[in-house]
N, CA, C and O of each residue as an XYZ file, in Angstrom:
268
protein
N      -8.767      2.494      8.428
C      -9.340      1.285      8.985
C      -8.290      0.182      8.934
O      -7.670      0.044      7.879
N      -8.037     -0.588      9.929
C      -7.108     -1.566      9.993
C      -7.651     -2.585      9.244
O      -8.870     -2.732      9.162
N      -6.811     -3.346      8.655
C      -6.795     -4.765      7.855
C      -6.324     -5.954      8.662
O      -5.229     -6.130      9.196
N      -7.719     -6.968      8.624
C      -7.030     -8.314      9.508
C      -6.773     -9.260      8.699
O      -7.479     -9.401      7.701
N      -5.706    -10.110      8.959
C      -5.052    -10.978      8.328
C      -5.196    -12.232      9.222
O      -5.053    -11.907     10.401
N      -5.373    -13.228      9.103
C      -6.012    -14.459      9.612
C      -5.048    -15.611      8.894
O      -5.155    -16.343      7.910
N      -3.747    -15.299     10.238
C      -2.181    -16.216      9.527
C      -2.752    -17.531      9.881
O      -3.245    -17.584     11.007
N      -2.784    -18.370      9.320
C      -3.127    -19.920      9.924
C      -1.753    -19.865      9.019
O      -1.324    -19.090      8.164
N      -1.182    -21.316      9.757
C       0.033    -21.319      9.414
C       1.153    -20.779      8.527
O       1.933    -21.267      7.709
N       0.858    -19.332      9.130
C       1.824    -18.715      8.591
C       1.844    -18.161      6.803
O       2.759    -17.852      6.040
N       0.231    -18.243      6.653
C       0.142    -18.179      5.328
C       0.487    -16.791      4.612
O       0.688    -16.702      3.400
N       0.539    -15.526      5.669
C       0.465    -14.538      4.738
C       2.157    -13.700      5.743
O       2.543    -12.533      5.813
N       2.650    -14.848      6.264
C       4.394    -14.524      6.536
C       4.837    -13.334      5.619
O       5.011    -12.145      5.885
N       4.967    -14.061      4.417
C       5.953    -13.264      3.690
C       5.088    -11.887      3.294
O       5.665    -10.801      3.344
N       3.902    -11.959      2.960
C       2.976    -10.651      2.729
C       3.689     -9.470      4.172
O       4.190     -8.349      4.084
N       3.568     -9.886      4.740
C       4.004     -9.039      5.932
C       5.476     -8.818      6.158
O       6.006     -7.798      6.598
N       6.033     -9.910      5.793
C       7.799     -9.712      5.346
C       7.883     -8.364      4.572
O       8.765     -7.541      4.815
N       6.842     -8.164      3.552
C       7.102     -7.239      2.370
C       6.715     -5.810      2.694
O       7.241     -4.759      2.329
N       5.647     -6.036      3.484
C       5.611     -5.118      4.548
C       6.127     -4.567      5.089
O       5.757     -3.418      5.331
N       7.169     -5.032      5.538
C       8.354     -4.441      6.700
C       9.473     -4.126      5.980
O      10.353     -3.323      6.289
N       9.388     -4.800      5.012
C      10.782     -4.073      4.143
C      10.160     -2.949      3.143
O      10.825     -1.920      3.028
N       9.120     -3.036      2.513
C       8.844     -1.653      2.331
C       9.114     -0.524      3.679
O       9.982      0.308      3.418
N       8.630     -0.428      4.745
C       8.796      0.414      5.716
C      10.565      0.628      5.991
O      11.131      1.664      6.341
N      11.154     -0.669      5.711
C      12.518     -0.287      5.703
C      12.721      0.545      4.597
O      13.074      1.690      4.882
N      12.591      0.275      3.405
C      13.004      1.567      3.027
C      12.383      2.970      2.318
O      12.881      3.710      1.470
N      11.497      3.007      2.801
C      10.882      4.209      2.950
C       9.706      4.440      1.919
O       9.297      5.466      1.377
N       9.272      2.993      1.833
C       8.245      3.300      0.798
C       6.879      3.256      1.534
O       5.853      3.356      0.862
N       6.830      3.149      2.529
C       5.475      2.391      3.292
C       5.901      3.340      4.972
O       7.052      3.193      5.381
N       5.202      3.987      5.573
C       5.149      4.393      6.534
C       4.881      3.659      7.965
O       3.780      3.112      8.035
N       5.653      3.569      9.035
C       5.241      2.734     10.344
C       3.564      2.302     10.748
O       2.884      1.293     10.935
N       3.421      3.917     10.736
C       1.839      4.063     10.850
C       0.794      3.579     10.393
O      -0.373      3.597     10.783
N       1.532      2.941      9.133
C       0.297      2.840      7.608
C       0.620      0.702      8.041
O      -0.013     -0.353      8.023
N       1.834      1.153      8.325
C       2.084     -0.735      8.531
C       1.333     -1.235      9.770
O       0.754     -2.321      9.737
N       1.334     -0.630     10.620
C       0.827     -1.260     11.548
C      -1.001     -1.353     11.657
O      -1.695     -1.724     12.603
N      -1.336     -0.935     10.508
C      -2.783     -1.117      9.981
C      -3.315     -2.576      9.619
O      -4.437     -3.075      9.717
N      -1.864     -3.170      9.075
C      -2.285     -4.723      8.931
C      -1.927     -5.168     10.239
O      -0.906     -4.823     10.834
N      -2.909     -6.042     10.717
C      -3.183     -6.145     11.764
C      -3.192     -8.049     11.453
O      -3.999     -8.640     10.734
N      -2.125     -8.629     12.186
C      -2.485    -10.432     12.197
C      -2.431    -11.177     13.288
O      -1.958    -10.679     14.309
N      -2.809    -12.247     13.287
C      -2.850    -12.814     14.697
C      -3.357    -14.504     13.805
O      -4.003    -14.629     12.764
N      -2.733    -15.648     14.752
C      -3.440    -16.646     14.603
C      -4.873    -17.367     14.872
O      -5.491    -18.366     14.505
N      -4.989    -16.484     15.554
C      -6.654    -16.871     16.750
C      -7.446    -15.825     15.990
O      -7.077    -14.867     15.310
N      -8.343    -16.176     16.227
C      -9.684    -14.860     15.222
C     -10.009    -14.458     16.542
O      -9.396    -13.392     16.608
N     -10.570    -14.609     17.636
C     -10.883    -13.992     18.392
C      -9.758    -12.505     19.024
O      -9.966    -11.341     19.365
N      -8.704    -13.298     18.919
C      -7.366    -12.143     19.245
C      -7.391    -10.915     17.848
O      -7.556     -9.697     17.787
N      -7.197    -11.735     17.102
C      -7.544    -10.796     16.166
C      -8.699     -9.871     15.736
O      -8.411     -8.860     15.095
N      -9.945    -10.130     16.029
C     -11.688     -9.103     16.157
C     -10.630     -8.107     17.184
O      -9.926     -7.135     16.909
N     -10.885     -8.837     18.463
C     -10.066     -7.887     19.387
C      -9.488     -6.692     19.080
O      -9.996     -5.619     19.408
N      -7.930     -6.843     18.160
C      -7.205     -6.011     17.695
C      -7.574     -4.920     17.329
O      -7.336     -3.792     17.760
N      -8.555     -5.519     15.984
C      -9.386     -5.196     15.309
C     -10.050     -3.920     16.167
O      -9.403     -2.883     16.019
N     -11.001     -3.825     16.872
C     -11.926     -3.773     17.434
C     -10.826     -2.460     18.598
O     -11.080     -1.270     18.784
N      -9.922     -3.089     19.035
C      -9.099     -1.387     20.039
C      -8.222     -0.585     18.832
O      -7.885      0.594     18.944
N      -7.993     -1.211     17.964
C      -7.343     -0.008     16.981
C      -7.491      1.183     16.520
O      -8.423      1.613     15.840
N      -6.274      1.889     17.008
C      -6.880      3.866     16.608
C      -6.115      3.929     16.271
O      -5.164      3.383     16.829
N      -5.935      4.737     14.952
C      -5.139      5.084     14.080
C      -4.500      6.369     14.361
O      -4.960      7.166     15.179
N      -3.319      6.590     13.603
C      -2.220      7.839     14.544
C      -2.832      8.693     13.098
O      -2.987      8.266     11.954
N      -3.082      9.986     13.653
C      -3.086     11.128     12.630
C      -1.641     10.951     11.925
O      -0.730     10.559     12.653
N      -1.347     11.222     10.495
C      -0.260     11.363      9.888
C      -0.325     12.194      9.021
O      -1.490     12.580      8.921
N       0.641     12.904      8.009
C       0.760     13.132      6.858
C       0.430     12.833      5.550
O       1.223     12.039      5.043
N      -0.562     13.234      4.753
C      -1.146     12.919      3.151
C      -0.011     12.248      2.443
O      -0.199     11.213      1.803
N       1.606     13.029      2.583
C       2.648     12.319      1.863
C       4.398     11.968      2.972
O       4.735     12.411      4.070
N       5.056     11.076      2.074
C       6.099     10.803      2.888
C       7.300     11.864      3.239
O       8.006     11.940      4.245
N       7.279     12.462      2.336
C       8.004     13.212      2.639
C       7.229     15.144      2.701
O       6.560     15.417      1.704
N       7.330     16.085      3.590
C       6.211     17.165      3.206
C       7.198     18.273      2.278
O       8.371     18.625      2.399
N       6.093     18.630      1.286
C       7.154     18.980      0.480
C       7.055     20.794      0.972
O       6.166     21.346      1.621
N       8.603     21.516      0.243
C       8.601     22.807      0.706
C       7.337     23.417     -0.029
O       6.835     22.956     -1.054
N       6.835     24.730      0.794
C       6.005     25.756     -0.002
C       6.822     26.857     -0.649
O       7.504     27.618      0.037
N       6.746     26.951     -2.122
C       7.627     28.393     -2.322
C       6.639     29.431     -2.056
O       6.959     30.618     -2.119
């Protein structure tokens, strides 16, 4: 389920900064980031909200071998 974030001036910037640098380095997945979902307008944001489908992915980041 996507998470909305309701930036009025820019309040949760850096939350989402941290966001993206987790995904930089490999702690946080594209897929899983683009779940937080922000927008300044609430209506744009329900919206978002509201067409978001989530990508099938992987349980873990990396899949591990089977012996």
């Amino acid at each position: 389920k996507p998470m909305g974030l309701l930036n009025v001036n820019g309040f949760y910037d850096p939350l989402l900064k941290l966001f993206d640098h987790a995904v930089g380095e490999g702690f946080l997945r594209p897929q899983n980031r683009v779940m937080a979902l922000a927008d300044t307008d609430i209506e744009k944001l329900l919206d978002a909200m509201a067409a978001y489908r989530p990508e099938a992915v992987s349980k873990w980041l990396k899949e591990e071998k089977q012996l």
